[in-house]
KOLZALO-241984 format. One record per residue (C-alpha): residue number from 0; residue in three letters; chain; x, z, y. Coordinates in steps of 0.1 Angstrom, whole numbers. Each point is the difference from the previous one (the first is absolute). Layout:
   k   r c    c1    c3    c2
 NUM ALA A     X     Z     Y
...
END
This chain:
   k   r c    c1    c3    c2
   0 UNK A   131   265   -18
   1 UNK A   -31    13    20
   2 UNK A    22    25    16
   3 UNK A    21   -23    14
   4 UNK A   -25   -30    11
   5 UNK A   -13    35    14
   6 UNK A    27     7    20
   7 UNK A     9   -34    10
   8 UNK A   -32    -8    15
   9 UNK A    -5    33    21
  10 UNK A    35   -11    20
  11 UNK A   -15   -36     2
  12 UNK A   -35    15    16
  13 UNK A    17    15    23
  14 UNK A    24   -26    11
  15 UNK A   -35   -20     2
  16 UNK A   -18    24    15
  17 UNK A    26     8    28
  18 UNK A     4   -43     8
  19 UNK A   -40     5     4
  20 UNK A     3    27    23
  21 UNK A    24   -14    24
  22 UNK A   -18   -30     4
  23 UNK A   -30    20    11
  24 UNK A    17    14    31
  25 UNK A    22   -29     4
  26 UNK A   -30   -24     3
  27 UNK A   -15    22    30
  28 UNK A    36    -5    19
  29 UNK A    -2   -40    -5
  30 UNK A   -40    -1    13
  31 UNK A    13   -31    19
  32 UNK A    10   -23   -28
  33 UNK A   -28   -13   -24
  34 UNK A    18   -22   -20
  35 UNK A    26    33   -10
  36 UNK A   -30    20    -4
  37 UNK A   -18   -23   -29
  38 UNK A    34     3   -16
  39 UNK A    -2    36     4
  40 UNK A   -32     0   -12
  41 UNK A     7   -24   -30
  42 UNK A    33    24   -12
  43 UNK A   -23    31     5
  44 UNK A   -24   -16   -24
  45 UNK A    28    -6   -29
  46 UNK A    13    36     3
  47 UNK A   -39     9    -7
  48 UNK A    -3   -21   -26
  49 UNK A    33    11   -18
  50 UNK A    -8    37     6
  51 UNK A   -33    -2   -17
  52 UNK A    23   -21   -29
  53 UNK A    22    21    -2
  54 UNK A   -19    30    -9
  55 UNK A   -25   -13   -19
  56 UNK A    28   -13   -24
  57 UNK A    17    37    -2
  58 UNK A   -40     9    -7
  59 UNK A     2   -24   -27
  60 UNK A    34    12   -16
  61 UNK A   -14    32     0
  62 UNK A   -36    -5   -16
  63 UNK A     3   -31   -20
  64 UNK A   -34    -5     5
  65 UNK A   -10   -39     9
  66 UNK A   -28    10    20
  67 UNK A    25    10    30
  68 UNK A    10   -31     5
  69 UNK A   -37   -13     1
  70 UNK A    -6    25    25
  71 UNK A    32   -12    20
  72 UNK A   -17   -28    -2
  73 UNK A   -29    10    14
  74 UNK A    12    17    30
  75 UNK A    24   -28     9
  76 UNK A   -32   -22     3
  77 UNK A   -16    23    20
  78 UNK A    31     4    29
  79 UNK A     4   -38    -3
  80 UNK A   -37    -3     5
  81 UNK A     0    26    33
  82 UNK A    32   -17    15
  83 UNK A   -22   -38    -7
  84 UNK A   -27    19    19
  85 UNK A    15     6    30
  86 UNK A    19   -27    -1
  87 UNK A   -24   -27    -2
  88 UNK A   -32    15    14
  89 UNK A    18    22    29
  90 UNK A    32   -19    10
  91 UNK A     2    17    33
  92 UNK A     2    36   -22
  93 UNK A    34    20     1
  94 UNK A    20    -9   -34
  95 UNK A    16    30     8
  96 UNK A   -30    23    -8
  97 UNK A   -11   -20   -26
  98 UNK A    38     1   -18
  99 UNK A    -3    38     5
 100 UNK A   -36     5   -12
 101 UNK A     8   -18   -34
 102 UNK A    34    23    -2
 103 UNK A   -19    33     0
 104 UNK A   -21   -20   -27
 105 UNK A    29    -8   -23
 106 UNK A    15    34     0
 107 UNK A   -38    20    -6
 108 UNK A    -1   -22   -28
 109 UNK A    37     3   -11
 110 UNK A    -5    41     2
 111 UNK A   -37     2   -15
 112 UNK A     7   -22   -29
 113 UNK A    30    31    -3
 114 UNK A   -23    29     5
 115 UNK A   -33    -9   -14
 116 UNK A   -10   -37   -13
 117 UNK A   -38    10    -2
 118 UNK A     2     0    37
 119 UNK A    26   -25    10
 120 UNK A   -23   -25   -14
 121 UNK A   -31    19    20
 122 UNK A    26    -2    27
 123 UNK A     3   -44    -1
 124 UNK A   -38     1    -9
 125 UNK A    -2    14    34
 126 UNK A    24   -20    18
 127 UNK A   -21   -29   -11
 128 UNK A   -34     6    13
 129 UNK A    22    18    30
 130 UNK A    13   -35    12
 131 UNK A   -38   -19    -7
 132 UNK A   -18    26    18
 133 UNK A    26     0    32
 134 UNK A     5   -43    -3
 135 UNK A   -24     0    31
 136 UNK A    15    26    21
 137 UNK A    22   -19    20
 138 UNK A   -25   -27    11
 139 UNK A   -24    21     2
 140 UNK A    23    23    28
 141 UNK A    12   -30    17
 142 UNK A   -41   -18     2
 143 UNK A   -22    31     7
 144 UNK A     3     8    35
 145 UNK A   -23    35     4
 146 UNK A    16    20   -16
 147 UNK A    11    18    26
 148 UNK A   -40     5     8
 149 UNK A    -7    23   -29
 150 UNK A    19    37     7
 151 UNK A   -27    23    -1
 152 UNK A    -8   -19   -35
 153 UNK A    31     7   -16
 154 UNK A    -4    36    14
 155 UNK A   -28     2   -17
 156 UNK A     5   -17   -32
 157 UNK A    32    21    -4
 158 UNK A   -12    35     5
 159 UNK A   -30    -7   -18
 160 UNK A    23   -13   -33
 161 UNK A    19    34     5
 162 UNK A   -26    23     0
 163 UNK A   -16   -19   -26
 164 UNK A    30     5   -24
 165 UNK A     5    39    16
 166 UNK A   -36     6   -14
 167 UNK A    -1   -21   -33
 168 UNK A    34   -10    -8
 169 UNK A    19    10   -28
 170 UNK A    28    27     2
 171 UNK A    35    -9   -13
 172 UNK A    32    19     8
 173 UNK A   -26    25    18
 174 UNK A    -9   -23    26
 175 UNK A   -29   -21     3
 176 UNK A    10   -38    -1
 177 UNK A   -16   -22   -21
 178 UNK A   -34   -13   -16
 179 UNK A    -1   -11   -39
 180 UNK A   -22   -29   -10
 181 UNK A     5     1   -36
 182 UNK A    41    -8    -7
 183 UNK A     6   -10    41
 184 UNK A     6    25    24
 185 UNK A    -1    -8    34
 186 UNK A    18    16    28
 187 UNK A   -22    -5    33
 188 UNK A    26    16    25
 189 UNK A    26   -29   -13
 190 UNK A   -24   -28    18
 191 UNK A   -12    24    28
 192 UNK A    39     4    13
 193 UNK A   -10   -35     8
 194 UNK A   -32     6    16
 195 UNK A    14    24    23
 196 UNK A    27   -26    14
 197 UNK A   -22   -20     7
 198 UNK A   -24    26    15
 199 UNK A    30    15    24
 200 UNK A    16   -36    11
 201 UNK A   -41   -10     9
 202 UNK A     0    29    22
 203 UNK A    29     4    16
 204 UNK A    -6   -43     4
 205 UNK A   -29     8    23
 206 UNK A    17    27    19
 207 UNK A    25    29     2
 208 UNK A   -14    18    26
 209 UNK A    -8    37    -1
 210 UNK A   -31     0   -15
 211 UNK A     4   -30   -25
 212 UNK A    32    22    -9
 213 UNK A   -25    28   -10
 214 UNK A   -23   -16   -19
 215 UNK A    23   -15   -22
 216 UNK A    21    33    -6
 217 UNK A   -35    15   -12
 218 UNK A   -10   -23   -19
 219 UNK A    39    -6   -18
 220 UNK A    -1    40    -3
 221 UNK A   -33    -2   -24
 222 UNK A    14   -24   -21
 223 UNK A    33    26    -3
 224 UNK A   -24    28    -2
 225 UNK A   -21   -12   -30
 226 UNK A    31   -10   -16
 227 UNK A    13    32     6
 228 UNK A   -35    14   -12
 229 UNK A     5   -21   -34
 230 UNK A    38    19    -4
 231 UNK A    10   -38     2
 232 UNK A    31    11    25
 233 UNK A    23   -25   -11
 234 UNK A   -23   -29    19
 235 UNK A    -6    24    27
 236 UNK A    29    -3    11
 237 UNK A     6   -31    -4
 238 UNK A   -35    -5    22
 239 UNK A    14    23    27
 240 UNK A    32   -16     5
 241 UNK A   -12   -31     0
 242 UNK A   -19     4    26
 243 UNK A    25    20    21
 244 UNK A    23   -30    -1
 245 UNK A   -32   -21    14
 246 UNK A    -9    19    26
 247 UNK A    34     4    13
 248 UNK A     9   -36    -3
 249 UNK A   -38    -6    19
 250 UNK A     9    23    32
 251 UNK A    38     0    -2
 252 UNK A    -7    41    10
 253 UNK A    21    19   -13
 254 UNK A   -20    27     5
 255 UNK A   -22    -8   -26
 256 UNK A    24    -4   -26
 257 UNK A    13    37     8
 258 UNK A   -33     9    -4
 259 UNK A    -5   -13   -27
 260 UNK A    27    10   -20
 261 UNK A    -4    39    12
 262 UNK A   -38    -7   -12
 263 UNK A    15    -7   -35
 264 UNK A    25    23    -1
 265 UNK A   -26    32     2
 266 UNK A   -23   -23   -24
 267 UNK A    25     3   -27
 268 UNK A     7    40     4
 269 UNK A   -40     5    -5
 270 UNK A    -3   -26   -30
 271 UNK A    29    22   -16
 272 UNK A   -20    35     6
 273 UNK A   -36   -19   -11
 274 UNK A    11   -24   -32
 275 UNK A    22    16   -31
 276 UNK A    11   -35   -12
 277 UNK A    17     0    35
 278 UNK A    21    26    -5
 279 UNK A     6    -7   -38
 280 UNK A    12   -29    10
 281 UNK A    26    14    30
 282 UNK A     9    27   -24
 283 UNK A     9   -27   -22
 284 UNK A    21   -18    25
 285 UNK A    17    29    19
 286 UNK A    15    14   -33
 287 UNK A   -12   -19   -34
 288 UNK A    24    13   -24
 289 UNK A   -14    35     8
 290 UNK A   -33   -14   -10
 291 UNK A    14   -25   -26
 292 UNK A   -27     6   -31
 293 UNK A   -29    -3    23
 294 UNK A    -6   -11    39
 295 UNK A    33   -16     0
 296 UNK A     5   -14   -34
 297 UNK A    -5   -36    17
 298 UNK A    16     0    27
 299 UNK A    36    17   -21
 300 UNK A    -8   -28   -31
 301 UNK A     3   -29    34
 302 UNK A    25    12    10
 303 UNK A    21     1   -36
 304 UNK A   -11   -32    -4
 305 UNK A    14   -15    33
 306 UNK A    31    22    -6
 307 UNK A     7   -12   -34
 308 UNK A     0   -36     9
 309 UNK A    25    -2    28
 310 UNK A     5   -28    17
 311 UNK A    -2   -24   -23
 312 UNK A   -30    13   -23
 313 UNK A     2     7   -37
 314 UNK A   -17   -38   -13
 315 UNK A   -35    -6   -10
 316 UNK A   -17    24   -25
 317 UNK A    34    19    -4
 318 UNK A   -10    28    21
 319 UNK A   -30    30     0
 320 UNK A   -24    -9    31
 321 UNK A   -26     7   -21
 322 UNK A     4    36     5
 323 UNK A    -9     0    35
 324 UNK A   -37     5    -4
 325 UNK A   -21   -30    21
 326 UNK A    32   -17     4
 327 UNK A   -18   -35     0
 328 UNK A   -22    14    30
 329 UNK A    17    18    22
 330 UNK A    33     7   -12
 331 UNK A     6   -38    -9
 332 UNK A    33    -2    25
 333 UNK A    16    28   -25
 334 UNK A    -4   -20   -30
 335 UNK A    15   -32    21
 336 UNK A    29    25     9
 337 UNK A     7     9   -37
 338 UNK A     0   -29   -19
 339 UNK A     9   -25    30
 340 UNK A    20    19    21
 341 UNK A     4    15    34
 342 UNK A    14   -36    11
 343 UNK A   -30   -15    -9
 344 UNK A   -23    24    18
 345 UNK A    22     1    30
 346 UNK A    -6   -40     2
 347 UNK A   -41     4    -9
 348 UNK A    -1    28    31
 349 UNK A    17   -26    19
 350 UNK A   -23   -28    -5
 351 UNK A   -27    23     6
 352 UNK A    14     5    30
 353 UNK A     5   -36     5
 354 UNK A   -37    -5    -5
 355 UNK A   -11    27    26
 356 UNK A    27   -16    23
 357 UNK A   -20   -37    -5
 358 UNK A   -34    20    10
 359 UNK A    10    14    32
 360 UNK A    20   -34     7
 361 UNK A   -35   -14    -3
 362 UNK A   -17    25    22
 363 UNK A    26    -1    24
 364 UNK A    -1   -41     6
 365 UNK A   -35    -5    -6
 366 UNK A   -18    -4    37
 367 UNK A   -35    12    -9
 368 UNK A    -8    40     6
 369 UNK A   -22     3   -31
 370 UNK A    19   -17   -29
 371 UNK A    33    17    21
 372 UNK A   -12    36   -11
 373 UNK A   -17   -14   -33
 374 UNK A    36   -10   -10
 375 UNK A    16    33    10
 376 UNK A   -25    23   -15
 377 UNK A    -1   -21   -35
 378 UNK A    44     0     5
 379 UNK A    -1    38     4
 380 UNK A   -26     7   -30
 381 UNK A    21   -19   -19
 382 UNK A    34    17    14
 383 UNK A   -12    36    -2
 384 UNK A   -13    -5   -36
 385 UNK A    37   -10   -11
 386 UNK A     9    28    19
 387 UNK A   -19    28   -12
 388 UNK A     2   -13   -38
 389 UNK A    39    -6    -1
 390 UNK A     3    34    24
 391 UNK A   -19    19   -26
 392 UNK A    21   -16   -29
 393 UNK A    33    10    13
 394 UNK A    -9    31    16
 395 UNK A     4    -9    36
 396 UNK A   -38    15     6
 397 UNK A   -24    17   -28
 398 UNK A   -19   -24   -19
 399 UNK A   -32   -13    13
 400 UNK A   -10   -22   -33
 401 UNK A    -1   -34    18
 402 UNK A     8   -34   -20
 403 UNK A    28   -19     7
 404 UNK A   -21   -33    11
 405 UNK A     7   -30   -22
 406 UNK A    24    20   -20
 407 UNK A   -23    29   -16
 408 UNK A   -27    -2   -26
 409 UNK A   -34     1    15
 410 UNK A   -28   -29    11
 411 UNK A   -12    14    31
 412 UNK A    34     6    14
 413 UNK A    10   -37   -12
 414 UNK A   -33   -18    12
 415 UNK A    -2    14    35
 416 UNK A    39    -7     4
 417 UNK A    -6   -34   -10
 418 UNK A   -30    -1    27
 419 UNK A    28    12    22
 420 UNK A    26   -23    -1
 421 UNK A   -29   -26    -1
 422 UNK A   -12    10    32
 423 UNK A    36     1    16
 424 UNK A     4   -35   -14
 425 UNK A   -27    -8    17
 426 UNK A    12    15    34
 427 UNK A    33   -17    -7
 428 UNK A   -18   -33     1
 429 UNK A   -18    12    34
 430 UNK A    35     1    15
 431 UNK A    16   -32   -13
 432 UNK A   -34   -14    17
 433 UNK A     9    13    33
 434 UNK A    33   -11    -4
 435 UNK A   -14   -33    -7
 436 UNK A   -22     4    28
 437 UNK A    17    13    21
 438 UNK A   -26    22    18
 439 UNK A   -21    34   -10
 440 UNK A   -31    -5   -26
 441 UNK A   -27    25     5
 442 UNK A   -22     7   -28
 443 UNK A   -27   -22    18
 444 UNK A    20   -27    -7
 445 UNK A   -17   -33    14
 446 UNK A    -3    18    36
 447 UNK A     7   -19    31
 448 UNK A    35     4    13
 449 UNK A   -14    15    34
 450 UNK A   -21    28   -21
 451 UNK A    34     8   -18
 452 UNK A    20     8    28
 453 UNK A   -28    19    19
 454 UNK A    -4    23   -31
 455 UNK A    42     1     0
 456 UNK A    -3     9    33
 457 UNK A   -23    29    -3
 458 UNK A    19    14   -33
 459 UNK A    33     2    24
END
């Protein structure tokens, strides 16, 4: 009987989950028509909500233990209390993020409560104080109106985290990444990825001449450095293209993104000679079955598992993900894969995608220079992160041991995700008040209209 409820409800999730992801590019085409959008947005929310049923009722069948359902429960409360949130308190806020934010929720759940129940409860322990501590974020985006003042603080509050963790931090993987207070760990790079946005949209705000153009690379360089320093390479990168995409989209030079790009090209031939986990871990994706009892024993056991499910996954708890070692971490998208199917990851990819679409939509309509880059730099963090983890799952690029956001086990990753999409809520809002508007805010805010254009004039 489980086998078949088993099987029944994998086709169903998908069916679901494939309704879900149309509607998320769908929505984007029809930006014209609110009253089809709230219905959009309303059908989105039942394919959630069934999803998360759904599984948690093959979860059921397969444990028999009463306390799944409380936890169901539990975690229904909590995405009907995040869409009340925005709802309610931020009714200009995109439903569209919000939808996606609490998807990525239901299926970390869904695959923790699989893999390991210890932390999938960590996991929604998480996710709660996650949405108290970023209930403020949007208002507090949309009313403070300096922070576009503050680069040099960032700078220095963000290389002075790094080095702090390069000198004390603990080592895990053999890279520096964390501190432990007690049974939390804390990953400060997670937050600083923030930090730095902020720090490159500030400066390029003020200017993109030559000069301003240098400071800034030398100062986004340190923070790459220390991280590189720390053996932390996966957020290095992330770091350095980040701020690539920036600095092109700042100038619109070419030249700079060439530049750029041939800079990290010869970075990554001398972090191959200097680091061994480096080339472990391209040894392991050039050839793994050559290396399969040792450097490539993950990568080969990811890709078995995404193998053996297909297309349409084996069901819940009927395959082996457990094999794949860290597979709630980094190797979360394998699991997905198995047990899921490949039709089901193909649809999460896509509404990642969707999501990073809806953060360069923002930057791209929103008026203001600073909260412009802000939303592009936070929308290629994001981006590059699915990137890299789902690259490194698959074998597309060697593995870099980043988290899936949202998806993979882990309360720094979670918590500054959450801060993200709060901030890009909060930039959403920013827009729909220009809209409303119908001229440029600065960050001043309350200027005189006269003062506004002069300064326009000056930027042009």
């Amino acid at each position: 009987m489980v086998t078949i409820i088993t099987e029944v409800s994998k086709y169903l999730m998908m069916l679901l989950f494939a309704g879900y992801t149309y509607d998320c590019f769908y929505v984007l085409q029809r930006a014209d028509d609110e009253k089809l959008q709230k219905r959009v947005f309303r059908r989105q929310q039942m394919f959630l909500f069934l999803i998360h049923l759904d599984a948690y009722l093959v979860i059921y069948a397969a444990t028999g233990e009463e306390k799944t359902l409380l936890f169901f429960a539990a975690q229904a409360a909590l995405i009907c209390a995040i869409q009340l949130i925005y709802r309610v308190l931020y009714k200009k806020a995109s439903r569209l993020v919000t939808n996606n934010l609490c998807l990525f929720l239901v299926v970390s759940f869904v695959m923790l409560e699989r893999l390991n129940e210890a932390k999938a409860f960590r996991q929604f322990a998480l996710a709660v104080v996650a949405t108290l501590v970023t209930l403020a974020v949007p208002f507090l985006i949309r009313r403070i109106h300096f922070l576009h003042e503050l680069p040099y603080l960032y700078a220095a509050l963000g290389i002075g985290l790094l080095v702090l963790v390069a000198v004390a931090g603990r080592t895990d993987y053999g890279a520096k990444l964390s501190f432990s207070f007690g049974p939390v760990s804390l990953q400060p790079s997670e937050f600083i990825k923030i930090l730095f946005v902020f720090f490159v949209a500030a400066m390029f705000y003020h200017s993109t001449e030559l000069r301003q153009i240098v400071i800034t690379t030398v100062l986004a360089a340190v923070h790459v450095l220390v991280l590189v320093a720390s053996k932390d390479l996966g957020s290095a990168l992330i770091f350095f293209v980040t701020y690539l995409v920036m600095l092109y989209v700042a100038t619109k030079d070419l030249r700079w993104l060439l530049l750029g790009t041939a800079a990290g090209a010869a970075a990554s031939v001398v972090a191959y000679r200097l680091f061994s986990h480096v080339q472990t871990r391209v040894v392991a994706w050039r050839d793994p079955l050559s290396v399969i009892d040792d450097q490539g024993y993950q990568v080969c056991h990811s890709l078995f598992a995404i193998g053996t499910g297909g297309w349409f996954g084996l069901g819940l708890f009927q395959g082996m993900p457990n094999k794949i070692p860290v597979v709630d971490e980094d190797f979360v998208f394998a699991a997905i894969c198995e047990e899921m199917g490949c039709v089901f990851a193909v649809c999460l990819i896509l509404v990642c995608a969707g999501t990073y679409l809806m953060f360069l939509n923002i930057a791209m309509q929103i008026r203001n220079r600073f909260y412009k880059l802000t939303a592009l730099g936070l929308g290629t963090v994001y981006g590059f992160q699915v990137f890299l983890t789902i690259g490194g799952v698959i074998k597309f690029i060697p593995s870099t041991g980043v988290t899936l956001p949202l998806v993979s086990y882990g309360g720094s990753s979670l918590l500054s995700t959450f801060i993200i999409f709060a901030v890009i809520q909060g930039l959403y809002i920013i827009r729909e008040d220009e809209a409303f508007d119908g001229k440029k805010e600065e960050p001043g805010g309350g200027k005189k209209r006269a003062r506004r254009e002069g300064k326009e004039r000056r930027e042009r």
